[in-house]
C-alpha positions as CSV (number, residue, x, y, z in Angstrom):
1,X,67.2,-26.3,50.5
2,X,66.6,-25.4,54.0
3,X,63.9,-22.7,53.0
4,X,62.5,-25.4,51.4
5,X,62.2,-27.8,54.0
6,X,61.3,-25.2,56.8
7,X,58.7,-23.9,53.8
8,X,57.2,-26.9,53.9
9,X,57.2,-27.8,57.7
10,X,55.7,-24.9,58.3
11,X,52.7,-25.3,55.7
12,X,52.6,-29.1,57.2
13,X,51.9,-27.1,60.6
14,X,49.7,-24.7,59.2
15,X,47.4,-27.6,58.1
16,X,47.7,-29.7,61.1
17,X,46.3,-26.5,63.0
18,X,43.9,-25.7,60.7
19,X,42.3,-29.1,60.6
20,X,42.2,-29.3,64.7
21,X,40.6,-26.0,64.6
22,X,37.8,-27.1,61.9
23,X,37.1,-30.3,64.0
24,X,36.9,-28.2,67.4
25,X,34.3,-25.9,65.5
26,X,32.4,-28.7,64.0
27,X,31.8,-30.5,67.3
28,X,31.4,-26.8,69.2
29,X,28.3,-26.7,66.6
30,X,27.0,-30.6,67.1
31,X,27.6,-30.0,71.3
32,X,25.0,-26.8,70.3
33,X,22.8,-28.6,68.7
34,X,22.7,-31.8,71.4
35,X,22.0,-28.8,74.2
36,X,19.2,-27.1,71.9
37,X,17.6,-30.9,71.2
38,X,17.8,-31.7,75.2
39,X,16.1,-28.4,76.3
40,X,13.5,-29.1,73.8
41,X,12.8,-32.5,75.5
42,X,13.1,-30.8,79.0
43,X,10.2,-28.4,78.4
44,X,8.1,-31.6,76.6
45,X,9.0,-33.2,79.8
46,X,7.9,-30.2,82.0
47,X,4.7,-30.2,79.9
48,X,3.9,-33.9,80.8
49,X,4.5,-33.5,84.4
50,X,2.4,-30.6,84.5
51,X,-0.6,-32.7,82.9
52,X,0.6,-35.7,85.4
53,X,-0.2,-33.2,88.7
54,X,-3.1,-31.6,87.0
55,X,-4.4,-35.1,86.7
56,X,-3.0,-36.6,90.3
57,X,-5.1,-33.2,91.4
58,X,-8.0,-34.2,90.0
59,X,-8.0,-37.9,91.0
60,X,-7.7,-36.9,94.8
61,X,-10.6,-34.6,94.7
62,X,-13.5,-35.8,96.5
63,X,-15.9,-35.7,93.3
64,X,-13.3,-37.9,91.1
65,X,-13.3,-40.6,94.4
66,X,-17.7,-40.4,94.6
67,X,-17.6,-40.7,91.2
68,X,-15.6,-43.8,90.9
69,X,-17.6,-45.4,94.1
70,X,-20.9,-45.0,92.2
71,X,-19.7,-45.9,89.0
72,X,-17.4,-48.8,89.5
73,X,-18.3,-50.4,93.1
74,X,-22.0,-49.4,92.6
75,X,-22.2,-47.5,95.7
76,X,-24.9,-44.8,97.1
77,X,-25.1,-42.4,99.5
78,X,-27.5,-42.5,102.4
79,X,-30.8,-42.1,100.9
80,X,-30.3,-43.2,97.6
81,X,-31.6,-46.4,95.3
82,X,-29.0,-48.4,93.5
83,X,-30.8,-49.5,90.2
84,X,-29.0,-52.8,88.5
85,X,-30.6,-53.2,85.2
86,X,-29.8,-57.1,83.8
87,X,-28.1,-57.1,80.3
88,X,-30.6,-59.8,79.0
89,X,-33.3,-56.8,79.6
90,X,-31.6,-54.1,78.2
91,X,-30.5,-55.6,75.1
92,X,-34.1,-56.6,74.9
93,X,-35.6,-52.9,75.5
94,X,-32.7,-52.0,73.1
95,X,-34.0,-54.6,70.9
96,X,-30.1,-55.2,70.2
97,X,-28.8,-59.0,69.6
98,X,-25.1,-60.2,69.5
99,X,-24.8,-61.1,66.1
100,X,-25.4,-57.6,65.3
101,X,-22.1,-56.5,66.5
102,X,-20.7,-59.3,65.2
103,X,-18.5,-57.7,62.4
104,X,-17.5,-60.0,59.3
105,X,-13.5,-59.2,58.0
106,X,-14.2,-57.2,54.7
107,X,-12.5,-60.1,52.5
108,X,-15.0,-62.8,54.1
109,X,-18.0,-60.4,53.6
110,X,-17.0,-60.2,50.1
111,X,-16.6,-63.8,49.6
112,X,-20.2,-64.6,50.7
113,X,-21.7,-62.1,48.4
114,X,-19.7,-63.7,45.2
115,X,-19.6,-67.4,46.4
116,X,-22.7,-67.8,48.4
């Protein structure tokens, strides 16, 4: 009788360890996975910084700043003729109109073709 009982306290024991073991592996592998899944989204990080810097590089250069004056402000340099073209002409020289980029929804097109 007291085999028995120490037979199957001890089995009890051998389980309780063995299923605390099995749940210390199985979060040893999830805690691996986590750090692999993070050091993948470090180096996508370091990747977009690097393209941030390359691009904060290039927007303080003194060709990126010129650029901009001319482009947006409608600046010149000493010397130089600003040219302002009027939309009215260009659209006439174009010979574009408005209702040409006017772009019906593909349902309403079709109703005018079957109902019109």
């Amino acid at each position: 009788m007291i085999k028995r009982i120490s037979l199957g306290i001890a089995i009890l024991i051998m389980f309780l360890i063995g299923y605390n073991l099995i749940n210390q592996i199985s979060d040893a592998l999830k805690s691996s996975e986590r750090l692999s899944q993070e050091a993948d989204n470090l180096a996508q990080l370091q990747a977009q910084n690097r393209q941030l810097k390359e691009k904060l590089s290039q927007i303080q250069s003194e060709e990126f700043i010129e650029e901009q004056a001319r482009n947006k402000l409608g600046l010149a340099k000493a010397g130089e003729t600003v040219v302002i073209i009027p939309e009215e002409k260009l659209k006439e020289v174009l010979g574009t109109s408005e209702s040409a980029q006017i772009r019906l929804p593909n349902w309403l097109g079709w109703w005018r073709l079957f109902f019109r």
